[in-house]
N, C-alpha and C positions, 0 to 999 in steps of 0.2 A: 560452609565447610570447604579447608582448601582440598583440592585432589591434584593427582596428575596423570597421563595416560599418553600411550602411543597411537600414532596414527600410521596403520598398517595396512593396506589393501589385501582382500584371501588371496589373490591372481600372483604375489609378489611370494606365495613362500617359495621355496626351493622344492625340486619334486622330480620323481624321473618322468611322471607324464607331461613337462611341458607347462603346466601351468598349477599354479597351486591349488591344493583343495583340503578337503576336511580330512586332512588327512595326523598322522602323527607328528607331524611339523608344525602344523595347527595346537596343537596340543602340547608340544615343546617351547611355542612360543607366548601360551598362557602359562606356563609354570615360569616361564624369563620375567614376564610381566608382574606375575606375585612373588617371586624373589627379589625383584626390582621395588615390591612396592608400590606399584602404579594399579591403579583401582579401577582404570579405564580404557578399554581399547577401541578406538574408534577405525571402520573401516567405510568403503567405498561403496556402491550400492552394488545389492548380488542381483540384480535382474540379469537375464540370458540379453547378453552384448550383441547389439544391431549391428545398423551403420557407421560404419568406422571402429569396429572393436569397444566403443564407447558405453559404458553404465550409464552413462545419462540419456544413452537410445535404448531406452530398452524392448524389446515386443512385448514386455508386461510390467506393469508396476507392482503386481503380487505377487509374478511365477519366479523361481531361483531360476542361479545359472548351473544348469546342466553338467558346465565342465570341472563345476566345483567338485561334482561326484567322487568321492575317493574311490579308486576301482580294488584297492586292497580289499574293502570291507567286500565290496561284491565277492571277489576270492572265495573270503571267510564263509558268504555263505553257500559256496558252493554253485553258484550261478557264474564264474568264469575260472578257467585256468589262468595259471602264471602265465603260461605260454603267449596265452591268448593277447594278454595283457603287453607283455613285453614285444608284441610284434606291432605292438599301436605307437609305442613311444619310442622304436629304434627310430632315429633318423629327428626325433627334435632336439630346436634350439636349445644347446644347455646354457643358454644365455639369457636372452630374452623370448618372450610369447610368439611363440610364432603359430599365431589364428589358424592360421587357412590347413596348416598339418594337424592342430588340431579340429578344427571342422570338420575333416575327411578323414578323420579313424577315431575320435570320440563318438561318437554316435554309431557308427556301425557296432565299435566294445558294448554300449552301453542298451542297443540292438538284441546283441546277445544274451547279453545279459536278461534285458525283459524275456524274452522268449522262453528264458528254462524259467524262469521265477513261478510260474504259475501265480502269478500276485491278484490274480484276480481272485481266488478264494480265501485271501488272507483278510481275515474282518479289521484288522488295525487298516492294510491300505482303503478297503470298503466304508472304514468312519472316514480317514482323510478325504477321498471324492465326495463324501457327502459335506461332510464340513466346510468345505472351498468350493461346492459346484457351486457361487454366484461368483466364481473367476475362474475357474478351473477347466470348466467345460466349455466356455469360449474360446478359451487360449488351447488347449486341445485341439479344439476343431479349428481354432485361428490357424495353428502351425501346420495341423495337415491340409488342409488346400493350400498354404503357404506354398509347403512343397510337392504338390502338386501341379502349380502354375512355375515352378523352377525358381521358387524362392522371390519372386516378383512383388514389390507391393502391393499391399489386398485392394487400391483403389485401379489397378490395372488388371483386376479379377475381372473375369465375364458376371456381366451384370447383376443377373438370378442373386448368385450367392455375393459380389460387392454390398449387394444392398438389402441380404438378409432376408430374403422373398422365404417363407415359412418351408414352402416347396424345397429349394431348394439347400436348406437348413438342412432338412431332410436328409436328401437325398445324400448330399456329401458324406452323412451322419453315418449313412450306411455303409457307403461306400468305405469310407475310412475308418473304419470301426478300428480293427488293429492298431493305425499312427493315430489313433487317438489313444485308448488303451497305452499307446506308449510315451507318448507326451503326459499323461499321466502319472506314470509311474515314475517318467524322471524327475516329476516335482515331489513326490513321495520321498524319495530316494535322498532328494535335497535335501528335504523338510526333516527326514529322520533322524540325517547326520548331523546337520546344523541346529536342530533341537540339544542334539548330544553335547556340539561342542558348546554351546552357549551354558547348558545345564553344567559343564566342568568350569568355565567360565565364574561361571557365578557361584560356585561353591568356594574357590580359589578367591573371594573378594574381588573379583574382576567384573564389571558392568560393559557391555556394550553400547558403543554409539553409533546408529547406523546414522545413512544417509538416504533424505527421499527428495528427488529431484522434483519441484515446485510442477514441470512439465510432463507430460507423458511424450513418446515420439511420435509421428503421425503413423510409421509405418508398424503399430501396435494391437494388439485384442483390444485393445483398450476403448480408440478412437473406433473402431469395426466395427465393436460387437456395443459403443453406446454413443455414435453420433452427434445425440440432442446434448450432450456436455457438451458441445464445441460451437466454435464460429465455424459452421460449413455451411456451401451453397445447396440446394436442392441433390445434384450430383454428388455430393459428400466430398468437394473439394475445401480446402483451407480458404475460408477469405480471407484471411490474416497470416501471421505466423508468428513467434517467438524469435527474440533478441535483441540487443543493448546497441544503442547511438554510435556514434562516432565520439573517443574520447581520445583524451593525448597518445596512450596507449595502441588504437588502434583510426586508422584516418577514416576508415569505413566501418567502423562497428563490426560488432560480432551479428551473422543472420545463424541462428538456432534450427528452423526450420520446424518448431515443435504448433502444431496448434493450439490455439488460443481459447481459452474456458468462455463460456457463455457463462458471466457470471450471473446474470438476471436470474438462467432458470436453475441456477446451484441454490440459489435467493430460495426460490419457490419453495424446493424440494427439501428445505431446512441444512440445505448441505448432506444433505443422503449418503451418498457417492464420496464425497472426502472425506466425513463420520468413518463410515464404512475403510476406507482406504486408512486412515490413521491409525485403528482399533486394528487394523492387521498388523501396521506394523510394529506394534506393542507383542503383539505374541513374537518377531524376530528379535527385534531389540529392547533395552532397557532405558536410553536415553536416546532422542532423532534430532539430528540435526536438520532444519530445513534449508537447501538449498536458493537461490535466487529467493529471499524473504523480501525486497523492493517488489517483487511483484503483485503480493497480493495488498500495497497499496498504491501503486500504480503500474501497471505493464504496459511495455514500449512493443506498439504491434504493428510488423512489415508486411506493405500489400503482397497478397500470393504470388509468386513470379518472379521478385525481386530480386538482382542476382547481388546485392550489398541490404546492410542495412541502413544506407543512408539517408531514406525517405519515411520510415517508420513514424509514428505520432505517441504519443503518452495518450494510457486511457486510465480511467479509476477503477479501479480493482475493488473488490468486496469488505476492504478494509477490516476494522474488529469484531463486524460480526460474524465471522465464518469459526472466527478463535472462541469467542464468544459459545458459539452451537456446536464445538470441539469440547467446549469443557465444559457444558451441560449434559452433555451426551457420555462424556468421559471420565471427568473428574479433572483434577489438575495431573497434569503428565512432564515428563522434564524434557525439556525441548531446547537446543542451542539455534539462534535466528542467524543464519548467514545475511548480513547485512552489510556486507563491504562493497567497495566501488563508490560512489559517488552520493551520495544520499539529502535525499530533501527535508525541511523542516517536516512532514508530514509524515515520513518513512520513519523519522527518529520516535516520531511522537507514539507511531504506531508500535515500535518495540517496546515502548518503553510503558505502554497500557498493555501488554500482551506480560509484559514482569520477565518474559523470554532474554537470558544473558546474549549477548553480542559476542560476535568476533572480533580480536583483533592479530593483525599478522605483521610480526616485527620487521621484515625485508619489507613491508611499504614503511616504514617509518621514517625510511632516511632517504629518500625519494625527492629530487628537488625539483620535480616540474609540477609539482602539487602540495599545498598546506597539507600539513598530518596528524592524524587525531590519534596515532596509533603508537607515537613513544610513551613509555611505560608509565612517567611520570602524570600523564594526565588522564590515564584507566578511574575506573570505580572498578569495585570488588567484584559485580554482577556481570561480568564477561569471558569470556573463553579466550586463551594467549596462545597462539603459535607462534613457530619461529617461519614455518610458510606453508603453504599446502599443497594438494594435489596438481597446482593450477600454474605454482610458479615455480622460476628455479629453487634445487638444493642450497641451502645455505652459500656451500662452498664454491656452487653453479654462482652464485651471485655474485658472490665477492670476482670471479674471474671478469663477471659479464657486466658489472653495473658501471655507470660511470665515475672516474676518480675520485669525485669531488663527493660522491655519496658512500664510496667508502673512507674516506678520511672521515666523512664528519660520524660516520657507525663507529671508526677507530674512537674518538676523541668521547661520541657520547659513551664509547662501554669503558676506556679508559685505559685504553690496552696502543701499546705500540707497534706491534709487526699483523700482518695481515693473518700469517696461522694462528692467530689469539681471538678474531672476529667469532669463531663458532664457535668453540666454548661459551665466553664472553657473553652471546646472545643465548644458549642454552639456560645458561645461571640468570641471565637479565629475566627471561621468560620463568622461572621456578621462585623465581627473587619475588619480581613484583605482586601485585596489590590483588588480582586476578584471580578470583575463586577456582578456576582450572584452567592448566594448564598441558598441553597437546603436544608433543615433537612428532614428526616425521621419522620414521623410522630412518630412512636415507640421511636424517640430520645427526642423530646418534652415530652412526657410523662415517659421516664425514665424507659423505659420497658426494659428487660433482656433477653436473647435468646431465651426464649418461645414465643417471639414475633416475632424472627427472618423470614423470608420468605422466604427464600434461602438458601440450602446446595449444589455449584455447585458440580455436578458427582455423585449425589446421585440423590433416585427416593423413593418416598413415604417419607410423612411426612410433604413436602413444599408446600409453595403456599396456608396456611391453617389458617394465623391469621386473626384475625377478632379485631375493636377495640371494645370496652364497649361503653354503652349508653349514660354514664354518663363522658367521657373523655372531653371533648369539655367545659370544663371551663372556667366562667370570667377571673378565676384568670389567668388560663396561655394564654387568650386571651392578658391580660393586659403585662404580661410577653412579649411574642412576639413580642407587639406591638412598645413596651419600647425598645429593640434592635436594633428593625427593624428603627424604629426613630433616635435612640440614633448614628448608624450608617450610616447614611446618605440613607437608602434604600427605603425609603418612600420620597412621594415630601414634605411631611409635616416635621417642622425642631425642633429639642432635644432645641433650643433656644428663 
C-alpha cells in the first residue's frame, strides 16, 4: 500500500507557551494532514528532554514530556486561571524554544495546577497509577530525589538511595510523597491528552509514527531503577557507553554517552524488559520507527571516560532473536528500521529477516565522498523515502551548504535547471518513486533554510529549538500536497 505522511515534531507547533503542546494547533494540524490526504504523521520522541534539550536523553523511556501539557485544558477544568497561565508565558521566545524559561515557570503552572485537582480521588487517574506502576513509580520517585539533590545525576546521589538500599527506597517514599503524587499526575495529564489527540488522529484516517531511541540516557529511571540491563561496574558506573566511529562525516565519531545493554542477560530473561518497552509503545503509537537499528546487530561500544569516540570496538548485538521474542510476544507490528550510515553485509541481512522497510534519505544521494544506495532509481518498494530528517539540513539548508559539484549533479539527476527547482524537484522525486511510504519534513514543505533545522548530531545547545509560524498551514500548500499525494497513487482517491 503506497501512503504518504509528514514528519512533524509536538515541540514545533506555534503556541503562546513557548513550546508546542496538545494543544488546538495540534488538532489543526491533523485536519491539514487529512485535507492533505496524508495518512501518516510521524513525530520525535515525547519522553521529558534531558541533557541538552534532547528526546534522545530522555529520564524515561515510558514517562511523556510534561511541557507538552496544554495548560488551556487545565483552564477548562477549572484547576488554573487564565491569569495564572499568561504570567508563565510573558517573556518567551516567540521564536524558538527557549528551555530554561520554560523550565522555571512550566512546572511551578503545572504545580498549581496538581494542587487544586484533588486527582488523587479520581478513579480514571487511580486505574492510570495502577496500570503503569512497573514505570511509573520509579520515575516518580527517580524525579523527586532527582530534585532533591538539585537536579544532579542519580549516580552522584548519596549512596543509600544510588543504590536502591530498600531502606532507603523507603524513606525518600515518605518523605516525597507529594513530588511524587505530582510527577504522577504530570504523566496522567500527558497520557489523557495524547490519548485524545491520537484517538482524533485516527478517526481523521491519520496513523502515527513515533520514534523509540534504540538507547536509554544514562542519567534515567530507567538505568536507576534497573541496573542488571546494563554493562555497569559494581558501583553502577557505565563500563562502556554508546556511539558511532570516526566516518568522513565526522574525524572523531559521534560519543553518545548512553549505556550499553547487557545483551546476554536480555537473552535470559526472554527480552522481558524490551517485550514490555515495545507493547508500551503501541498504546502511544500506531506504527515505531526504531532508531540506531545497526545496533542491535552490532553496537560500537566506547571505554567509559573517553572524551571522543575514537577508540570504541564493534560488539555483537542480540541479532534476530530479540525481533523474534517481539513477535511471539506481540504478533506482527509495523515498524520502520532506521538503517542509515554505513551498513555491513550482516546489518542488511538483519533488516531484511526482520521484513522491517528501510530508510532512505534523498539529500545523501548526491553526496560525492561516498557510493550511494539512496537514489531513487535503485529503491525496492519496501522502504521509507525522505527528502531528510530530523539530523540533517533542510532541503533548502542544503542546497546553500552542500558542495557545488553535489548540487549540479541533484540539478541534472531531477532535471531541472536553476537551483529554486531542487526542492520541489526532490519533493515530487520522493512521492514519484517506487517506495511504499513516503515522509517530508514539514520544514521541507514550506521551504525553510537551516534556521529551521532541528538537529546538529554531536553538538549541544542550539537544537531541538524551531517552532513553525501561525500562519504556515495554508490552502494553497494544503492543495499542493494534496495534488502529489493523489497525482501518485498515495491517496485511495485517484489523479483520474
Amino acid at each position: 500500500m503506497r501512503r504518504s505522511g509528514i514528519l512533524m515534531p509536538i515541540s514545533a507547533f506555534p503556541s503562546k507557551y513557548g513550546i508546542g503542546t496538545f494543544s488546538k494547533e495540534a488538532y489543526k494540524f491533523v485536519d491539514f494532514l487529512a485535507d492533505a490526504e496524508q495518512s501518516l504523521w510521524q513525530i520525535l520522541p515525547l519522553g521529558p528532554t534531558g541533557y541538552g534539550d534532547s528526546p534522545y536523553q530522555s529520564f524515561s523511556t515510558f514517562a511523556g514530556n510534561p511541557y507538552f501539557i496544554d495548560p488551556d485544558d487545565l483552564v477548562k477544568r477549572g484547576w488554573l486561571t487564565r491569569k495564572e497561565c499568561e504570567a508563565t508565558y510573558s517573556g518567551a521566545d516567540d521564536d524558538d524554544i527557549d528551555y530554561e524559561h520554560i523550565y522555571n515557570t512550566r512546572f511551578k503552572l503545572l504545580k498549581k495546577a496538581y494542587h487544586k485537582s484533588g486527582i488523587a480521588s479520581d478513579k480514571a487517574y487511580t486505574a492510570f497509577c495502577k496500570k503503569n506502576s512497573f514505570w511509573l513509580d520509579d520515575y516518580a520517585l527517580y524525579m523527586a530525589v532527582k530534585n532533591s539533590f538539585d537536579g544532579k545525576s542519580w549516580i552522584e546521589w548519596d549512596e543509600d538511595i544510588r543504590l536502591r538500599k530498600k531502606s532507603a527506597i523507603k524513606a525518600y517514599s515518605e518523605k516525597f510523597a507529594d513530588e511524587i503524587g505530582f510527577y504522577k499526575f504530570q504523566q496522567y495529564m500527558f497520557a489523557s491528552q495524547w490519548e485524545a489527540l491520537k484517538a482524533y488522529a485516527n478517526e481523521k484516517g491519520v496513523s502515527i509514527v513515533g520514534d523509540i531511541p534504540i538507547y536509554v540516557a544514562f542519567d534515567s529511571a530507567d538505568t536507576w531503577s534497573n541496573p542488571e540491563l546494563f554493562q555497569l561496574d559494581k558501583e553502577n558506573f557505565p563500563i562502556g557507553v554508546a556511539g558511532c566511529p570516526p566516518d568522513a562525516f565526522s574525524a572523531t565519531g559521534q560519543l553518545w554517552g548512553n549505556p550499553l545493554y547487557k545483551w546476554d542477560y536480555h537473552k535470559k530473561t526472554g527480552y522481558k524488559w524490551w517485550i514490555q518497552r515495545i507493547e508500551y509503545c503501541y498504546r502511544l503509537y500506531d506504527v515505531l520507527r526504531i532508531d540506531h537499528f545497526r545496533g542491535f546487530d552490532e553496537y560500537y561500544a566506547i571505554p567509559y571516560g573517553d572524551e571522543t569516540a575514537k577508540f570504541g570496538k564493534w560488539e555483537t548485538g542480540p541479532g534476530i532473536d530479540i525481533f523474534k521474542a517481539i513477535k511471539d510476544a506481540l504478533g506482527e507490528k509495523s515498524v520502520i528500521a532506521e538503517d542509515l550510515g554505513f551498513l555491513t553485509d550482516s546489518v542488511i541481512k538483519l533488516v531484511k529477516k526482520t521484513g522491517y522497510p528501510g530508510m532512505k534519505v534523498l539529500l545523501f544521494a548526491f553526496d560525492h565522498r561516498e557510493p550511494s544506495d539512496y537514489l531513487p532509481h535503485v529503491y525496492t518498494s519496501n522502504c521509507v523515502v525522505y527528502t531528510g530528517t530530523h539530523d540533517n539540513d533542510t532541503v533548502e539548508g542544503w542546497i546553500k551548504s552542500a558542495a557545488a559539484r553535489d548540487v549540479r549533479f541533484a540539478m541534472k539527476y531531477l532535471g531541472v535547471k536553476r537551483r529554486s527547482q531542487i526542492r520541489p524537484a526532490l519533493i515530487r522525486a520522493a512521492h514519484m518513486c517506487v517506495a511504499d511510504t513516503c515522509i517530508i519534513p514539514m520544514q521541507d514543505y514550506l521551504g525553510l533554510d537551516n534556521s529551521a533545522r532541528i538537529n546538529m548530531p554531536s553538538t549541544v545547545g542550539g537544537n531541538w529549538v524551531w517552532r513553525m509560524s501561525e500562519d504556515a498551514l495554508t490552502d494553497e500548500l494544503c492543495d499542493e500536497i494534496r495534488t502529489l499525494t493523489v497525482l501518485y497513487g498515495r491517496s485511495e482517491k485517484t489523479a483520474r
